[in-house]
C-alpha distance (Angstrom), angle and dihedral (degrees) to the residues before:
residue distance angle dihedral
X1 . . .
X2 3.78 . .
X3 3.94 89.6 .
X4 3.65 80.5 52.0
X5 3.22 98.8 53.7
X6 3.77 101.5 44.4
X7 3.70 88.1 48.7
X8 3.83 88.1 61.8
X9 3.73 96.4 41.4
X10 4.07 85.9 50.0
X11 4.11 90.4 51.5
X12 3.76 97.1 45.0
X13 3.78 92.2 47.3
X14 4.36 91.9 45.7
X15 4.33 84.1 44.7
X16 3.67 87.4 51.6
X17 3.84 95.0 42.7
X18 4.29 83.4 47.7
X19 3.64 94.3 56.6
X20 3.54 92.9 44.7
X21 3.86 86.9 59.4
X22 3.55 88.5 48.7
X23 3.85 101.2 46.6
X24 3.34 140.6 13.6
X25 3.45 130.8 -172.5
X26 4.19 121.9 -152.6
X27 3.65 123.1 -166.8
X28 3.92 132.6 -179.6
X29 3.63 143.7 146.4
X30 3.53 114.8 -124.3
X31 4.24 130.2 -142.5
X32 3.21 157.0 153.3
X33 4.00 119.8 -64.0
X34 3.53 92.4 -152.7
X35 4.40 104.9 29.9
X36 3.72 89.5 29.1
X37 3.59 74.5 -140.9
X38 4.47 116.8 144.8
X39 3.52 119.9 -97.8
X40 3.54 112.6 -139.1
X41 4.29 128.3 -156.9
X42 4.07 88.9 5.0
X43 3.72 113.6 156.9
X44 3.96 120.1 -104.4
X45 3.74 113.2 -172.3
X46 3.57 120.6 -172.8
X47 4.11 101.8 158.3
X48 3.41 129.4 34.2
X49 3.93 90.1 -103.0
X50 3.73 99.5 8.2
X51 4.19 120.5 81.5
X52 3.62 141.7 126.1
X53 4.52 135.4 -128.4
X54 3.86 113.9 -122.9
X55 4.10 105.2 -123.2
X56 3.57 129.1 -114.4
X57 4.25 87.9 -78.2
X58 3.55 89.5 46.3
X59 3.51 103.1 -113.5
X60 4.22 122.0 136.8
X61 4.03 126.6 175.9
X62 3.96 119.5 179.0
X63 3.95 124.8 -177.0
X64 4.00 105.3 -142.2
X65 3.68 101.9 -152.7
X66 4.09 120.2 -139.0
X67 4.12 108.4 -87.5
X68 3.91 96.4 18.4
X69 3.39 115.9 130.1
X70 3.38 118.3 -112.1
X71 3.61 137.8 179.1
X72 3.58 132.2 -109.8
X73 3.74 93.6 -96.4
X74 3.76 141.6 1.1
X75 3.63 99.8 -100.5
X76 3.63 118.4 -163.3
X77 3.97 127.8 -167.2
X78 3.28 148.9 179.3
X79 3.68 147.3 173.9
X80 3.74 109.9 -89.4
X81 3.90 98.9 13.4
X82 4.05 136.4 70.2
X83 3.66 123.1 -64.9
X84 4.38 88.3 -117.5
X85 3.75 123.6 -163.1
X86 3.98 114.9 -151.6
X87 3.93 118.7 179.9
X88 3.42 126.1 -119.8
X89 3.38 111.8 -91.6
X90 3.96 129.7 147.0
X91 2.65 113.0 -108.2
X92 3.51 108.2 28.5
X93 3.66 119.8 -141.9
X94 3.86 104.9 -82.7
X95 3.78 94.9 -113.2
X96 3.70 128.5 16.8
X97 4.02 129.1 -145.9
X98 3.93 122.4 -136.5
X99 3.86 114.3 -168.7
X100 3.69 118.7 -130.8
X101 4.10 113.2 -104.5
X102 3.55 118.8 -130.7
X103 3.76 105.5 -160.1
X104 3.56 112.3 -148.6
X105 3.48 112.6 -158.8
X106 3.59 112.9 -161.0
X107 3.90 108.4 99.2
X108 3.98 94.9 -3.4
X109 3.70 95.8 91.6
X110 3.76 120.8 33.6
X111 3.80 125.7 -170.5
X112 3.73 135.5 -162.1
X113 3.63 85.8 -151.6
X114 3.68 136.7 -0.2
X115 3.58 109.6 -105.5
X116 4.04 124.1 -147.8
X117 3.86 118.0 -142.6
X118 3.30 99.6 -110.4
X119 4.28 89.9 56.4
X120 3.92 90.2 44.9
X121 3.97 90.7 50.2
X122 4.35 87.4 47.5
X123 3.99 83.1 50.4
X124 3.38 98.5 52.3
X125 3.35 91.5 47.2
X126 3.79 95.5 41.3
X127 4.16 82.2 54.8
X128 3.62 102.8 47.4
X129 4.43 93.5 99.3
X130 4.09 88.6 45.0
X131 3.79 84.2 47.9
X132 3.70 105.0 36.9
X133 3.71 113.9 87.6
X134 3.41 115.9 -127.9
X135 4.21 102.7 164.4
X136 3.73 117.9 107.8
X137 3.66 110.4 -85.3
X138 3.39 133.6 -169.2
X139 4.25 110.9 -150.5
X140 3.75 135.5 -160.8
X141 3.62 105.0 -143.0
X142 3.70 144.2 -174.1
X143 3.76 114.6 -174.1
X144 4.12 121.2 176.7
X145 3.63 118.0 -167.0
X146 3.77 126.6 -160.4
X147 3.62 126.9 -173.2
X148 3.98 124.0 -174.3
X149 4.04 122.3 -170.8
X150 3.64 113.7 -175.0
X151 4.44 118.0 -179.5
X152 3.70 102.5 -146.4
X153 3.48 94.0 -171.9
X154 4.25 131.6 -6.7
X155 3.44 113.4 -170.2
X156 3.61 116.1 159.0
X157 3.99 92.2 -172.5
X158 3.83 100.7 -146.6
X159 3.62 109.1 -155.8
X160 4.76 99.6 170.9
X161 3.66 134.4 -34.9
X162 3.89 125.2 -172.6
X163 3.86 91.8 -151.8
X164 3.57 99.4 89.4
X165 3.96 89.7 -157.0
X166 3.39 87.9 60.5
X167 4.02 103.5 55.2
X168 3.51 133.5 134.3
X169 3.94 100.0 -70.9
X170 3.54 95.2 50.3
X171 4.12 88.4 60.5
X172 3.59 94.3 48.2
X173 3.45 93.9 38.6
X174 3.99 84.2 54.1
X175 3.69 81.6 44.1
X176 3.53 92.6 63.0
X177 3.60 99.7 44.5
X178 3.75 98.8 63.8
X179 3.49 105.9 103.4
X180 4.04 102.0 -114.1
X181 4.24 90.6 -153.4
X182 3.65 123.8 35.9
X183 3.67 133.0 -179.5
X184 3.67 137.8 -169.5
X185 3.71 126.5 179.4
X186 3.64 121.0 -159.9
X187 4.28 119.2 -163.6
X188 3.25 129.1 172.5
X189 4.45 142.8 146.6
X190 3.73 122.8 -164.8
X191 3.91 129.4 117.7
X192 3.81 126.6 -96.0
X193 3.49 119.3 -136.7
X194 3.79 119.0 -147.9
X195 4.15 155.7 -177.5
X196 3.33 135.9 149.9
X197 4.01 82.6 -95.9
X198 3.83 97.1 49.9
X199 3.55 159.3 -14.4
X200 3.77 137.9 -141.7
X201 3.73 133.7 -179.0
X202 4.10 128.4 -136.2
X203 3.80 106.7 -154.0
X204 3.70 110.2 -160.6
X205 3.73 99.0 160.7
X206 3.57 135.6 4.9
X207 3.89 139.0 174.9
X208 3.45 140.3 -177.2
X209 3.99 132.7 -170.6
X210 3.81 125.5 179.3
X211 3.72 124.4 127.3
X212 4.07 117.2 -87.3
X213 3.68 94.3 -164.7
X214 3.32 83.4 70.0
X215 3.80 101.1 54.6
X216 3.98 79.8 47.2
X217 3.55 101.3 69.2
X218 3.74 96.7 39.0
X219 3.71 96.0 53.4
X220 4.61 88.9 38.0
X221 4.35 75.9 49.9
X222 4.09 73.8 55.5
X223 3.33 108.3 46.4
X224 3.71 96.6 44.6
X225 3.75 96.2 49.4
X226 4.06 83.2 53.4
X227 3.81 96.4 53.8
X228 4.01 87.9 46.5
X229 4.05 82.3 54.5
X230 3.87 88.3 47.1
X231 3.91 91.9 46.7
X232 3.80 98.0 49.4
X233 3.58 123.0 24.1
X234 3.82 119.7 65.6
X235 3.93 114.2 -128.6
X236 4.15 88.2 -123.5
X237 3.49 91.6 60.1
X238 4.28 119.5 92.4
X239 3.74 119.9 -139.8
X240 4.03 120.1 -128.9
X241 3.42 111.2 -151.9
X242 3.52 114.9 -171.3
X243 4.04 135.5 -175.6
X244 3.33 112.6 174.9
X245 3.27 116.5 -68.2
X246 3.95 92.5 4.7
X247 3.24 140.8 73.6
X248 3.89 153.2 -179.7
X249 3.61 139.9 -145.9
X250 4.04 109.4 -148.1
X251 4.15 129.6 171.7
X252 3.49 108.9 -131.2
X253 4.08 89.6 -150.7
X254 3.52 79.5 61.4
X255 3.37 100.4 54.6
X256 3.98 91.5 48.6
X257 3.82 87.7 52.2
X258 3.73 88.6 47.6
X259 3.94 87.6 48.5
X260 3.79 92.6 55.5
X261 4.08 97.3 44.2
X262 3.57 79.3 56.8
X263 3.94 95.8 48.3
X264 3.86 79.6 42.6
X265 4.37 90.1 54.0
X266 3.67 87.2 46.6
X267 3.62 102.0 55.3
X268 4.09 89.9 43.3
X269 3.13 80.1 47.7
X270 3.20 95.2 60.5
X271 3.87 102.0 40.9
X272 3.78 84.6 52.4
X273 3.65 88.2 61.7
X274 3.27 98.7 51.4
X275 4.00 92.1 54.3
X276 3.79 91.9 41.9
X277 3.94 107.3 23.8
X278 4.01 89.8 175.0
X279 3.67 109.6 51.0
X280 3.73 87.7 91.0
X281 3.96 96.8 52.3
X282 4.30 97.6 45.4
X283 3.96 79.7 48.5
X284 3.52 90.5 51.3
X285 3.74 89.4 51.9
X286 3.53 103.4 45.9
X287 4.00 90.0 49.3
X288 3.88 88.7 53.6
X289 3.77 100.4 33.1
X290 4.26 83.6 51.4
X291 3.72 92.2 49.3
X292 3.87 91.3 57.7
X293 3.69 100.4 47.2
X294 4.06 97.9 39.7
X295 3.70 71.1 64.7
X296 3.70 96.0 62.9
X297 3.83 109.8 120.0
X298 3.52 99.2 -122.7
X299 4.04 91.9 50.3
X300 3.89 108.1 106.4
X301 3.79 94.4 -130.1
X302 3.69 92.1 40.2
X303 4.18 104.7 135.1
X304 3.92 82.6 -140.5
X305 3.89 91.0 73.3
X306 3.97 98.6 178.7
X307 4.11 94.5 134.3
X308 4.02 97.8 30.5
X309 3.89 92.7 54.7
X310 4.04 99.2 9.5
X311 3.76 78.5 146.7
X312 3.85 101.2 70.7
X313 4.25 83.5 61.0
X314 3.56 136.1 82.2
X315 4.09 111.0 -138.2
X316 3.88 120.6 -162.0
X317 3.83 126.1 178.8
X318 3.88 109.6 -113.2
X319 3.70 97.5 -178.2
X320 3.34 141.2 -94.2
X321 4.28 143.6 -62.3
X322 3.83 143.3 148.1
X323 3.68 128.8 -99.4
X324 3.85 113.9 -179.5
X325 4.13 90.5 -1.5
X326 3.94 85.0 -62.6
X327 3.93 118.8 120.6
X328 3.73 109.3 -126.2
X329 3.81 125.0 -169.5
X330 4.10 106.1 -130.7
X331 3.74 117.9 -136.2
X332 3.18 128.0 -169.3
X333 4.27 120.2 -155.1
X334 3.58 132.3 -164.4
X335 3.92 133.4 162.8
X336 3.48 123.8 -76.6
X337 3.73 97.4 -165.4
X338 3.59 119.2 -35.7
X339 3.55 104.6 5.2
X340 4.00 128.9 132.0
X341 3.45 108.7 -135.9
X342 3.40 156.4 45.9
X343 4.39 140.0 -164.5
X344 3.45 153.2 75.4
X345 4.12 128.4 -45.3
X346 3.94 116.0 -171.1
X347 3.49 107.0 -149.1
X348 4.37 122.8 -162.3
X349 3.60 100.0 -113.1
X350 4.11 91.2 -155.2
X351 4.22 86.4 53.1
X352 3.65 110.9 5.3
X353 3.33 96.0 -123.5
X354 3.81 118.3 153.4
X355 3.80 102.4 -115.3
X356 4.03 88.3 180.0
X357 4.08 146.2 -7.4
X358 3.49 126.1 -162.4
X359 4.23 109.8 -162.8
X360 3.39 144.7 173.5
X361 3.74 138.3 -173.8
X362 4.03 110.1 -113.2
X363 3.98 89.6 -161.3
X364 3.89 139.3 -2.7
X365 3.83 115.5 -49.4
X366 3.94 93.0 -140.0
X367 3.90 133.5 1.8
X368 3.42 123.7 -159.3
X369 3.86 131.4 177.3
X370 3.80 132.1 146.8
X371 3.62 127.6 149.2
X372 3.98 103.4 -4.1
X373 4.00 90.1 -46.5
X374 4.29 114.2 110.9
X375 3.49 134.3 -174.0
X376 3.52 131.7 171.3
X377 4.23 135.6 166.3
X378 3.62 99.8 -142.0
X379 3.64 106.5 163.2
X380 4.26 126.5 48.6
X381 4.06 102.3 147.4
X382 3.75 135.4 157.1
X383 3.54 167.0 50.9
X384 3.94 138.8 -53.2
X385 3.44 133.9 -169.7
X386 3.74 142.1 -151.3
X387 3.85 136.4 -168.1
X388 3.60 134.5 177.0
X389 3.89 119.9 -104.0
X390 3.94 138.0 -161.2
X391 4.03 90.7 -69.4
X392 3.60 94.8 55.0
X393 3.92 89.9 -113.1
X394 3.79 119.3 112.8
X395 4.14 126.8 -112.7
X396 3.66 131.6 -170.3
X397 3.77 112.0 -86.5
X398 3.82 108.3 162.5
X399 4.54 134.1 25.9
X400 3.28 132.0 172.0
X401 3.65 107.8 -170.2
X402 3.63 135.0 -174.5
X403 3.99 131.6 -178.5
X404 3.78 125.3 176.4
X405 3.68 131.1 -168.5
X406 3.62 135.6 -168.4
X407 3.55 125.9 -164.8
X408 4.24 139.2 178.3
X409 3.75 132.5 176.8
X410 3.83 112.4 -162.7
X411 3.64 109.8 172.0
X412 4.24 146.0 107.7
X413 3.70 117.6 -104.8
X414 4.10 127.9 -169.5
X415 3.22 117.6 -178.8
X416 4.45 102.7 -160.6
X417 3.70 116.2 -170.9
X418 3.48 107.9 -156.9
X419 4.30 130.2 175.0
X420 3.74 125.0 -170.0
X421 3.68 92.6 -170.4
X422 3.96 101.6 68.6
X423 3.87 120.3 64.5
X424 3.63 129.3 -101.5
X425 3.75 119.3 39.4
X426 4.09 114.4 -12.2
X427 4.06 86.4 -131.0
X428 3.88 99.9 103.0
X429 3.87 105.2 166.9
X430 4.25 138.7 -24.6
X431 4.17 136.3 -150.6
X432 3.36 104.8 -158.2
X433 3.79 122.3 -162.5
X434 4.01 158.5 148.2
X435 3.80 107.1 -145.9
X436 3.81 116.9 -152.8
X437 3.68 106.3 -171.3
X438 4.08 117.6 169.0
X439 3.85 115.8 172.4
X440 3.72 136.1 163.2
X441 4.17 122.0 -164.1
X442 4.16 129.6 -163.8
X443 3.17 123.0 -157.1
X444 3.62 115.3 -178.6
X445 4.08 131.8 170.9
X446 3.52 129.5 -165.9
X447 4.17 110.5 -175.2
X448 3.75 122.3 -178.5
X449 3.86 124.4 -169.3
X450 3.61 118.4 -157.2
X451 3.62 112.4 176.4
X452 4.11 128.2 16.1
X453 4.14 118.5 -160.2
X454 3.37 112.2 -176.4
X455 4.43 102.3 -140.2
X456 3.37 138.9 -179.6
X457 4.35 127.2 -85.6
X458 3.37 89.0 -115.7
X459 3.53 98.9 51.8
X460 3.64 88.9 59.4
X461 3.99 91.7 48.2
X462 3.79 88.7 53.1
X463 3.68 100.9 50.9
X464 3.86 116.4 98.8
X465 3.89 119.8 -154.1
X466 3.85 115.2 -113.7
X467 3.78 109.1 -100.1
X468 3.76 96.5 -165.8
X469 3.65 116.7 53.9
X470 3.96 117.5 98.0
X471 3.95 129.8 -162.0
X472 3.75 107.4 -103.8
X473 3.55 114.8 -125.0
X474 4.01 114.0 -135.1
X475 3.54 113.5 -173.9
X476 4.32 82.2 -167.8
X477 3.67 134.0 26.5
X478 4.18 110.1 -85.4
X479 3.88 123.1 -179.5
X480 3.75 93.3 -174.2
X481 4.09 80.4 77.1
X482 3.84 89.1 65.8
X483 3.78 94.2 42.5
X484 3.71 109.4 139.5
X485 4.10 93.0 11.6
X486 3.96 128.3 104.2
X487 3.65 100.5 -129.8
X488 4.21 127.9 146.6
X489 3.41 111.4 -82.7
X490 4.01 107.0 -103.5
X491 3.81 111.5 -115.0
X492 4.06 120.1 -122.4
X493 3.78 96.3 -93.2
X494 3.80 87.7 56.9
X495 3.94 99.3 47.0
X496 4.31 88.5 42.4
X497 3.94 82.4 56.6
X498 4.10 111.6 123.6
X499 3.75 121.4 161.3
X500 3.81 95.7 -135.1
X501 3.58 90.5 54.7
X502 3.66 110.5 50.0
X503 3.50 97.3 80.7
């Protein structure tokens, strides 16, 4: 036994010293030498095509796998502070200093002619098709998606009901039960494959975490307001829904037909699943991964419409600085009039291509309200990035996006059964009620691109989307997942997350 025993201990400690050998994982938050202060989405390169983007905290880890080339150092940068070159050694120190830059500009940039804002904006606009790459790419991506539903208020206002299941406790107590925060995190690392004629996504890992006792009770709330249905109102009878000054003629046998085509959907649904467990995550991915790069400023129904009305914003040249050893002019924009937006673009000053663009929205994007019913955009903030690939033109390589929604309901509701086949009066029972619904959503996506290979057409055409892989469900934060993957380094809300303690 002990010769056993020490001949275990012995292999787990050579394994251990193998893998090591084979990959090794650095980790480090990153800030300011002077502030102390974290430096968020700052570039760490660690291969000649292969890096990683410090998150909003700061914070970076890489896994350096055994025969990939590497550089000489891990070199970190970011604008405004030294390109800095630390060795590799694991583990890193736990938190890394960058020194402020202060760019002299007396014989670092030289111009053929001095340029006025105006004629640099024109040129960068004038650029964006030699700029814009348009080749079939293949992309390594990570893409992290956080969503955030907060109820303000839920007040369901009940005013009578003559079902006596359905009185005034069991509204509040549904009331109650709606969870008033919610949170679903979305994470997932594959490569997207695209051309101007198409696009298709390799997952290689994905992961979601939200809280499922949550989705319980709503859909029990569900179910048990369907049976009550079942139980009291007779399938010849027509519902009048009324709001106000509207209102709406439904069957009720349609409804219960409409109820089982859905129980019907569901349980195909279901089956379909089971056959083809990842239709529903590549969906996912190409609805998110679309959303971010409709977005791109140069996209004609992009929200952030600097180039299709540049016109409605004043420009002013802010100086100068380097991004990826390239000068860039810095512009700052605001509205003239009644423009959305405000921030900063850095623009090449060899090209003019837009390297990066910080925005913001200076006031909601769209306000709606009529009759009790609002709706407003209220958030569109962040930041985009650009780099140069093999073809000398420039793809996205970094966003940080942020959307914010605000909703409100404010109106009566009576729901009147009423049956003209049964004697007596047609008026068979009534929910009466003056709904007071406030809710507010954020939707925020942080995609990273770490390496760019430009491909054939065809290759695109002949790859087939994985048909097996799932999203994991986490009910808590776990790094092991990520073990052995370059990802960006989850931020503290995201590693706090539990499912039982969301609510």
């Amino acid at each position: 036994m002990p010769h056993k025993a020490f001949f275990l201990s012995t292999s787990i400690v050579f394994f251990c010293c193998i893998y090591q050998l084979q990959a090794q994982t650095f980790a480090a938050k990153l800030v300011d030498g002077k502030t102390k202060k974290a430096i968020p989405y700052a570039t760490v390169a660690y291969g000649e095509h292969a890096g990683v983007i410090t998150n909003d905290e700061g914070l970076f880890s890489f896994t350096l796998k055994e025969n990939e080339k590497k550089l000489d150092s891990i070199y970190i940068s970011s604008m405004g502070y030294e390109k800095t070159g630390f060795p590799f050694v694991a583990p890193l120190d736990s938190i890394l200093y960058l020194t402020p830059k202060a760019i002299n500009l007396d014989g670092v940039f030289l111009f053929d002619k001095e340029l006025t804002v105006d004629e640099i904006i024109e040129k960068m606009i004038e650029n964006i098709p030699s700029n814009r790459n348009l080749s079939p790419i293949k992309q390594r991506y990570f893409l992290r998606n956080s969503e955030f539903a907060n109820i303000h208020k839920l007040d369901f206002g009940f005013e009578k009901s003559s079902i006596e299941e359905l009185d005034k406790e069991l509204i509040d107590s549904i009331g109650r039960a709606v969870p008033r925060n919610t949170y679903h995190y979305t994470e997932a690392l594959g490569d997207l494959y695209s051309s101007k004629k198409m696009s298709k996504i390799g997952l290689i890992k994905v992961a979601e975490m939200y809280n499922k006792d949550q989705l319980n009770s709503i859909e029990g709330i569900g179910d048990y307001m369907e049976t009550i249905f079942k139980k009291h109102v007779k399938p010849s009878s027509y519902l009048k829904v009324k709001s106000g000054l509207f209102s709406q003629k439904i069957q009720v046998d349609s409804i219960l037909n409409d109820i089982k085509e859905e129980e019907a959907k569901e349980l195909a649904s279901e089956i379909e699943k089971a056959k083809d467990t990842t239709n529903g995550a590549v969906r996912g991915q190409r609805w998110m991964l679309r959303d971010i790069y409709e977005e791109l400023y140069y996209k004609e129904d992009s929200k952030l419409n600097i180039v299709d009305k540049y016109k409605r914003y004043n420009f002013s040249l802010n100086g100068y600085s380097e991004i990826d050893d390239n000068g860039v002019y810095v512009v700052d924009f605001e509205p003239k009039g009644k423009a959305d937006f405000k921030g900063k673009i850095y623009i090449n000053i060899d090209d003019f291509a837009v390297m990066r663009i910080d925005f913001e929205n200076v006031k909601n994007l769209r306000n709606f309200r009529l009759l009790g019913i609002y709706y407003r955009d209220v958030t569109y903030k962040g930041t985009m990035r650009f780099g140069k690939i093999a073809n000398g033109r420039y793809a996205l390589k970094f966003a940080d996006i942020t959307f914010g929604k605000w909703f409100r309901i404010d109106r009566p509701l009576d729901v009147i059964e009423k049956n003209k086949y049964v004697k007596g009066r047609r008026k068979q029972n009534e929910l009466r009620m003056n709904l007071d619904f406030q809710i507010s959503n954020v939707d925020k996506y942080e995609l990273v691109i770490f390496q760019n290979e430009l491909i054939e057409e065809a290759a695109i055409a002949k790859y087939k989307e994985d048909k097996v892989l799932k999203p994991t469900y986490m009910p808590a934060y776990n790094a092991d997942f990520w073990a052995g993957y370059n990802i960006m380094e989850p931020n503290e809300a995201i590693k706090r997350f539990k499912a039982d303690t969301t609510e």
